[in-house]
C-alpha positions as CSV (number, residue, x, y, z in Angstrom):
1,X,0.0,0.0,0.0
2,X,0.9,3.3,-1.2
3,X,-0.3,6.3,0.3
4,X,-0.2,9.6,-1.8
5,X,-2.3,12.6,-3.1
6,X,-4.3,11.5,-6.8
7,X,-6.0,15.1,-7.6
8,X,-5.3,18.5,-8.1
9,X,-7.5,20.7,-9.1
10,X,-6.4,24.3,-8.7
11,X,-8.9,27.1,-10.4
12,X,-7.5,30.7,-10.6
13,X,-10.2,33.0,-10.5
14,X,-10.0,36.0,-12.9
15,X,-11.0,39.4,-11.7
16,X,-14.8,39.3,-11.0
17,X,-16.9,40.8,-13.8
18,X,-20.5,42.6,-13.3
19,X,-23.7,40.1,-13.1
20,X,-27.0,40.7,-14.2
21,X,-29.6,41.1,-11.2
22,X,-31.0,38.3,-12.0
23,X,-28.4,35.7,-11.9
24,X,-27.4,37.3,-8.5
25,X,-30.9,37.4,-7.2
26,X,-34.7,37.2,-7.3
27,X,-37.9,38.8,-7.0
28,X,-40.9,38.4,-4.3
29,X,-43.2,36.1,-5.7
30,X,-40.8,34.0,-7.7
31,X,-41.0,31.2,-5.1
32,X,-40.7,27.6,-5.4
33,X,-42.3,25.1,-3.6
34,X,-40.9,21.2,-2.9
35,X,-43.4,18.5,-3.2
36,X,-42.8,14.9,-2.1
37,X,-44.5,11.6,-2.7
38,X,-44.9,7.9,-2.2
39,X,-45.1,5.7,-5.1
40,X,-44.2,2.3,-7.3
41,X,-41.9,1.2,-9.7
42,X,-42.9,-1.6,-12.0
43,X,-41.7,-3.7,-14.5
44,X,-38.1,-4.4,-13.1
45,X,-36.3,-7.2,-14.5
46,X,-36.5,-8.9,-11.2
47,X,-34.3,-6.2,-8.9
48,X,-36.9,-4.8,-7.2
49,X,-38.2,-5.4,-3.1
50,X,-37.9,-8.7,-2.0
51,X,-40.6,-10.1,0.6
52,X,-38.7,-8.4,3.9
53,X,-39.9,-5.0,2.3
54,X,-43.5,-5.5,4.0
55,X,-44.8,-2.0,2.6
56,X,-43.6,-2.5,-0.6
57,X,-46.1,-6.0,-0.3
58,X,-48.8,-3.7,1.6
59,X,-48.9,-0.9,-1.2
60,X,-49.4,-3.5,-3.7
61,X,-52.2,-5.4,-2.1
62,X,-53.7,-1.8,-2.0
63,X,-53.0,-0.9,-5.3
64,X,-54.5,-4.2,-7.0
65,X,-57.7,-4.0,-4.4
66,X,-58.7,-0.5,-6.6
67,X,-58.8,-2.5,-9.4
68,X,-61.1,-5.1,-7.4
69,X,-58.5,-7.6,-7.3
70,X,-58.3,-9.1,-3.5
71,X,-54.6,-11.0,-3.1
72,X,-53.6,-12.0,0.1
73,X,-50.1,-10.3,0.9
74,X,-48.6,-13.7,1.8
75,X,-49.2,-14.9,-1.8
76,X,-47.5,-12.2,-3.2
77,X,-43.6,-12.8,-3.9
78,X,-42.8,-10.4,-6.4
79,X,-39.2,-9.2,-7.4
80,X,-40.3,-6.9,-10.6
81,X,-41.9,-4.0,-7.9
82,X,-40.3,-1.3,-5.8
83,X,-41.2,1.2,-3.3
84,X,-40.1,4.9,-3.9
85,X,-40.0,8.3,-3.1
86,X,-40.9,10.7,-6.0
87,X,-39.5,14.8,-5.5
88,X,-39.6,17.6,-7.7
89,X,-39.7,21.5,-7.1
90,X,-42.1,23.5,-8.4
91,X,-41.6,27.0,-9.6
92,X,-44.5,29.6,-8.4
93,X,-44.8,30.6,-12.2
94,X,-45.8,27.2,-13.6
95,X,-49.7,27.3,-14.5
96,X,-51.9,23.8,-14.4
97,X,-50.9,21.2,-16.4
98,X,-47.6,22.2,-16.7
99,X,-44.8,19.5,-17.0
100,X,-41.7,19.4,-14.6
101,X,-39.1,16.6,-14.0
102,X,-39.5,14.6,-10.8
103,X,-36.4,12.2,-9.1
104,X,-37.2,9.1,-8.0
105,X,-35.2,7.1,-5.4
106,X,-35.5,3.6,-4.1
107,X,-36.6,3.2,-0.4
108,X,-36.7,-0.8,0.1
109,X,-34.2,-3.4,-0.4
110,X,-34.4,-3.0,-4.7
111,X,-30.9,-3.6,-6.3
112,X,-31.5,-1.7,-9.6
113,X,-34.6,0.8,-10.9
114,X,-33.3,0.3,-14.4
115,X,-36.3,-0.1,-16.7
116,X,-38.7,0.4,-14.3
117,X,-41.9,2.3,-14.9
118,X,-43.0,4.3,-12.5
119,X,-47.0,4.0,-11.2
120,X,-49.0,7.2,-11.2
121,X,-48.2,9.1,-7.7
122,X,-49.9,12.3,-6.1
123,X,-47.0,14.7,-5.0
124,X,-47.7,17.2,-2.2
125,X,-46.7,19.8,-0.5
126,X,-45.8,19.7,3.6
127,X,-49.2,21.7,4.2
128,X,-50.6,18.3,2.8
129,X,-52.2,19.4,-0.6
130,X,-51.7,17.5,-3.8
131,X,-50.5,20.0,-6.4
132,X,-50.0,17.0,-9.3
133,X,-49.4,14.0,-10.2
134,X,-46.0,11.7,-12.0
135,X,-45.9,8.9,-13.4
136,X,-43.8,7.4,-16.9
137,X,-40.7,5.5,-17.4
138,X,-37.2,6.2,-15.5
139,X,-34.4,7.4,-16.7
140,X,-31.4,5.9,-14.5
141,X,-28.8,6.3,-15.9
142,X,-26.7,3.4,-15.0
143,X,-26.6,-0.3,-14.5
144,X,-25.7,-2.7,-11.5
145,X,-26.1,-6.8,-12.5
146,X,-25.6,-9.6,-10.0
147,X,-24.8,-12.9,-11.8
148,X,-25.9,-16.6,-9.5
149,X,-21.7,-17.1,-9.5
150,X,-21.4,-14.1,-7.1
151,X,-20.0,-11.6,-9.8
152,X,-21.1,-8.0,-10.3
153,X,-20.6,-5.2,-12.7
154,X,-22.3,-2.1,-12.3
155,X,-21.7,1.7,-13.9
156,X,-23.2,4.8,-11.8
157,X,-25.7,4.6,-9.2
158,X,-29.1,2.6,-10.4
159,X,-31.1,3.1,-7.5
160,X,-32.4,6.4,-8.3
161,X,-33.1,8.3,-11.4
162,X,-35.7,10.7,-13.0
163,X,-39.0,10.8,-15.1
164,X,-38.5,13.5,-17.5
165,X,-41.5,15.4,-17.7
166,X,-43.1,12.9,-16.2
167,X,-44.9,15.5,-13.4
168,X,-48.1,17.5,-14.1
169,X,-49.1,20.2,-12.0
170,X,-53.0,20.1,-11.5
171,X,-53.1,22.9,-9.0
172,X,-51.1,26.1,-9.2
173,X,-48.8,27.0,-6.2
174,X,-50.0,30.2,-4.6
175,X,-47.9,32.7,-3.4
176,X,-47.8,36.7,-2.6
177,X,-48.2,38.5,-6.0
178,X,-46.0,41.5,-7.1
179,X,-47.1,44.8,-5.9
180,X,-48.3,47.7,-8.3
181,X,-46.0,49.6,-6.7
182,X,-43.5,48.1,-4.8
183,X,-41.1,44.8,-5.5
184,X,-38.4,43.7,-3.4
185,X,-35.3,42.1,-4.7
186,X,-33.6,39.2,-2.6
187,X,-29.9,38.4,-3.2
188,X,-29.1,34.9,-3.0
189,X,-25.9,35.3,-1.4
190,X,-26.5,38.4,1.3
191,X,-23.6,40.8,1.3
192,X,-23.7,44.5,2.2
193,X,-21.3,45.9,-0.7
194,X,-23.5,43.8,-3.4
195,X,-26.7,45.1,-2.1
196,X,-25.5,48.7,-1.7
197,X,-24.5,48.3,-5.2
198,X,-27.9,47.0,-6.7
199,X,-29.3,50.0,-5.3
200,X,-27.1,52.0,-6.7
201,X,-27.1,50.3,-10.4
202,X,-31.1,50.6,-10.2
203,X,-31.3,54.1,-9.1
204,X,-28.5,54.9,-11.9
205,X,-30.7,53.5,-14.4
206,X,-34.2,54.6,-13.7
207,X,-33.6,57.9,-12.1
208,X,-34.7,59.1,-8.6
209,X,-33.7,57.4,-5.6
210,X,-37.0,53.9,-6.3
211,X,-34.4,51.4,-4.4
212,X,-32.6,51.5,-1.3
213,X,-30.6,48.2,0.4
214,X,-32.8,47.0,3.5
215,X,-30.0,44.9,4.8
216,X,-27.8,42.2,3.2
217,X,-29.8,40.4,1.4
218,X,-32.9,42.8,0.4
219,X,-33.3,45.8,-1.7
220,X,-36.3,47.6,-1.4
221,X,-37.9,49.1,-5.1
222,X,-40.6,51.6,-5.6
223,X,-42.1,51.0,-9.3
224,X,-42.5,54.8,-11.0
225,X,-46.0,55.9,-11.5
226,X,-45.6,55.8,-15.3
227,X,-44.4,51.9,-15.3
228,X,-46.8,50.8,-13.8
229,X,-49.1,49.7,-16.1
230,X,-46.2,47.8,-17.3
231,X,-44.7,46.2,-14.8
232,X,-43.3,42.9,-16.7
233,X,-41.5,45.3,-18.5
234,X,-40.1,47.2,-15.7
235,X,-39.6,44.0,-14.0
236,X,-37.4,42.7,-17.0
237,X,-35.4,45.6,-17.5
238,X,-34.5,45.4,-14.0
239,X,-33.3,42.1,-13.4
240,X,-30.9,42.4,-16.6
241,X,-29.3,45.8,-15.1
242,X,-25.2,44.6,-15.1
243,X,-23.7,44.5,-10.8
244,X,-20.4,44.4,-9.4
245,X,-20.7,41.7,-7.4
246,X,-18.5,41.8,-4.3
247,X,-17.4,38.6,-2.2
248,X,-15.8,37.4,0.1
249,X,-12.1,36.0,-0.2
250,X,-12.4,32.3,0.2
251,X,-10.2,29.3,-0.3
252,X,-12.8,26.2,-0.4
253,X,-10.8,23.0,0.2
254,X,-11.9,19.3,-0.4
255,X,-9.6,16.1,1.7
256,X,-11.8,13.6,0.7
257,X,-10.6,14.3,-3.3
258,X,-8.0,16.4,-2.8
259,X,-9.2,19.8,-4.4
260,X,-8.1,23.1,-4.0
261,X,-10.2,26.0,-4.8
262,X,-9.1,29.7,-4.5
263,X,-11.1,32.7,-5.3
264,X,-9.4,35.9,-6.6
265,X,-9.3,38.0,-3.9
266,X,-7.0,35.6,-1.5
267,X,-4.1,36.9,-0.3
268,X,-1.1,35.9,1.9
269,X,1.1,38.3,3.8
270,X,5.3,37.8,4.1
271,X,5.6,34.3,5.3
272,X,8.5,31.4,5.2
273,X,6.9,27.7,4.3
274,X,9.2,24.6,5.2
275,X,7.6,21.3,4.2
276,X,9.5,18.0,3.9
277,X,7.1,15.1,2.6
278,X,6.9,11.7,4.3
279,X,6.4,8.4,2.0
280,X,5.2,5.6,3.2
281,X,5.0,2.6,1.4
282,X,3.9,-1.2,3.0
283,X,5.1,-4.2,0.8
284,X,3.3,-7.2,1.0
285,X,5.8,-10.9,1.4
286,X,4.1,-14.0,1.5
287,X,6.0,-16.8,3.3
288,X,4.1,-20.4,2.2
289,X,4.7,-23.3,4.7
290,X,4.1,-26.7,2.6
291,X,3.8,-29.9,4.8
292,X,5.2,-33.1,3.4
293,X,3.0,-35.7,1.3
294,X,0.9,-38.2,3.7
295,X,2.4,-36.2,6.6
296,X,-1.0,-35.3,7.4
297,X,0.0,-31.6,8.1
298,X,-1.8,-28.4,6.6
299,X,-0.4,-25.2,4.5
300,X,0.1,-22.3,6.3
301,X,0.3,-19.1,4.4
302,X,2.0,-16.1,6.4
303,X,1.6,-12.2,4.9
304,X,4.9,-10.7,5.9
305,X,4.4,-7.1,5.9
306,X,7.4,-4.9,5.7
307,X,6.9,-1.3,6.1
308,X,9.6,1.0,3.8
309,X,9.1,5.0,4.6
310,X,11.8,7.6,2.8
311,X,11.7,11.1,3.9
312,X,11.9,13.8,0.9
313,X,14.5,16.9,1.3
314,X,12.8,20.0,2.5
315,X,12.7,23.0,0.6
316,X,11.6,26.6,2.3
317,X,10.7,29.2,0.5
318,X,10.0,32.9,1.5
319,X,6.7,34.8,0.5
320,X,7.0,38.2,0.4
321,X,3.3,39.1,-0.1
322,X,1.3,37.7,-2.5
323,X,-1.7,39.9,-3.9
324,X,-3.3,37.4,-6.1
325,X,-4.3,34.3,-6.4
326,X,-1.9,33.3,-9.3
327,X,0.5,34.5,-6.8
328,X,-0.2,32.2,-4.4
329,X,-0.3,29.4,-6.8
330,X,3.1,30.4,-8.3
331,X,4.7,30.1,-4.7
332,X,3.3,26.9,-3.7
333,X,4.0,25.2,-6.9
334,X,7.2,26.2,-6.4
335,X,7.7,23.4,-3.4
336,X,6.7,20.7,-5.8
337,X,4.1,19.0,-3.8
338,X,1.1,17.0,-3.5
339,X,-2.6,18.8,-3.7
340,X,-2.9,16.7,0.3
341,X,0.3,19.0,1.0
342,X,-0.8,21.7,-0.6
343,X,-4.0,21.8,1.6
344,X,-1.6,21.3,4.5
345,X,-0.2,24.5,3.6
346,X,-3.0,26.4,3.4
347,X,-4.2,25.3,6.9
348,X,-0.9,26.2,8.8
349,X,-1.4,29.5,7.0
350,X,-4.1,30.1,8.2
351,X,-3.3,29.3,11.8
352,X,-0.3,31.4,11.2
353,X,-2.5,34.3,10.2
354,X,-0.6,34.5,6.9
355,X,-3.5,33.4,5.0
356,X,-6.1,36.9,4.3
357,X,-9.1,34.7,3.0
358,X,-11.8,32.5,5.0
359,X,-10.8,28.4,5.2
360,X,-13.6,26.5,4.1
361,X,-13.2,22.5,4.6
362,X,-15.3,20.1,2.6
């Protein structure tokens, strides 16, 4: 066994550019609503619930007494059937008998929804009221087959997948409308700066002081007397009006895959960075004990494990400030090492106080 870093991912961030409105943020009213639902998949090629599933058994008795069919639930052995959970979001805009995507997801002990066909299933919403229905075929996505000699080969995950289009609404979701004369505008990542600047761009634009910044994350807009017979229109010219967008220096960083994002604003004051990399390496020699013929002794096998471990030449470098991200990158490339070194780095810095950026771990 060999243990080492596999992944380096190291993005650079360019110098943010402005965003329109509304890739940055939303309007009241444009609300979304999550709707949930129990339901069957059928027609599986025999990787579907087996008998310790009792609801799976209980939904179908159920199902097959609507069609005035009566089976009692310890005749029924079936392997082509499995119990899911059906999800979707709805957006506030979507009008009755829209169609929207749904996910469905295996909740029993099925080993594969591929080619399934899911049953027709009322989706709700957690007040309890039924806004549509799904139902069609499922795209997976994936495969997982079992032979009867124990082998297995399977690509992606198989125990959940989607219905395209398979949802249709039946009852609009309700939510507060748009004022004549006042919207509000919600950031989706609350920042003062970014806010004050919305306010700013729309006031720029449309004249007069019609928005001012709430807090963080809202910005407050009066709608001009004369736009207000049109307010789509008003509405669309204002949620393509170009922001600077201002965040927060960040450094995101990922151990279980050994990624290292850094946004552009990071920076890391005059530091010196020694690291020396251990290698560890554990070799595997088998030592075979054969018995003599008719001796009536047994083979013994004995894994000899013999540990190795080298220690790599340290290297220091000196920082003497580095304002950007490509910077950074330049000086830590400089020591040669892995992306799991590299995100040792960036912790020490931190704890050093060298690093000007918030440490996010994944």
């Amino acid at each position: 066994m060999k243990f080492k870093a596999t992944i380096l991912l190291l993005i650079l961030m360019t110098t943010l550019n402005a965003q329109r409105i509304k890739d940055i943020a939303y309007l009241n009213g444009n609300d979304a609503e999550q709707i949930i639902g129990y339901g069957l998949v059928v027609g599986l090629a025999g990787t579907g619930d087996s008998y310790r599933s009792s609801f799976t058994i209980q939904s179908v008795t159920s199902m097959l007494k609507r069609f005035g069919i009566t089976v009692p639930q310890q005749d029924i052995r079936t392997k082509n059937v499995a119990a899911v959970m059906v999800t979707a979001t709805l957006n506030a805009n979507l009008k009755p008998g829209a169609e929207f995507d749904v996910t469905v997801s295996s909740i029993g002990d099925a080993t594969s929804l591929q080619g399934g066909t899911l049953l027709m299933t009322p989706l709700s919403g957690m007040s309890g009221r039924v806004y549509g229905f799904a139902q069609g075929p499922i795209s997976v996505g994936g495969y997982d087959i079992n032979t009867f000699s124990g082998n297995r080969i399977s690509k992606n995950h198989s125990l959940a997948g989607r219905v395209p289009r398979g949802g249709r609404l039946k009852e609009a979701v309700s939510f507060p409308e748009f004022y004549e004369s006042e919207v509000s505008v919600y950031l989706k990542e609350p920042d003062i700066t970014t806010a004050n600047n919305i306010s700013n761009a729309i006031n720029t634009t449309f004249g007069g002081n019609i928005a001012k910044a709430l807090d963080a994350a809202e910005v407050r807009v009066s709608v001009p007397q004369e736009r207000q017979d049109n307010l789509i229109g008003f509405l669309a010219e204002l949620e393509n009006i170009n922001v600077e967008v201002d965040e927060v220096a960040r450094v995101v960083l990922n151990e279980r895959t050994g990624t290292v994002v850094a946004g552009s604003n990071v920076r890391i004051q005059p530091v010196s960075i020694t690291h020396g990399g251990l290698n560890i390496q554990i070799r595997s020699y088998p030592i075979i004990s054969q018995p003599n013929a008719f001796s009536g002794g047994e083979t013994t096998v004995f894994n000899n494990l013999v540990p190795y471990v080298t220690q790599d030449s340290s290297k220091t470098i000196a920082i003497q400030g580095a304002t950007n991200v490509q910077e950074v990158a330049a000086a830590l490339n400089s020591l040669k090492v892995s992306p799991r070194d590299i995100i040792a780095i960036f912790q020490a810095l931190k704890e050093a106080g060298a690093l000007i950026a918030e440490l996010v771990i994944m």
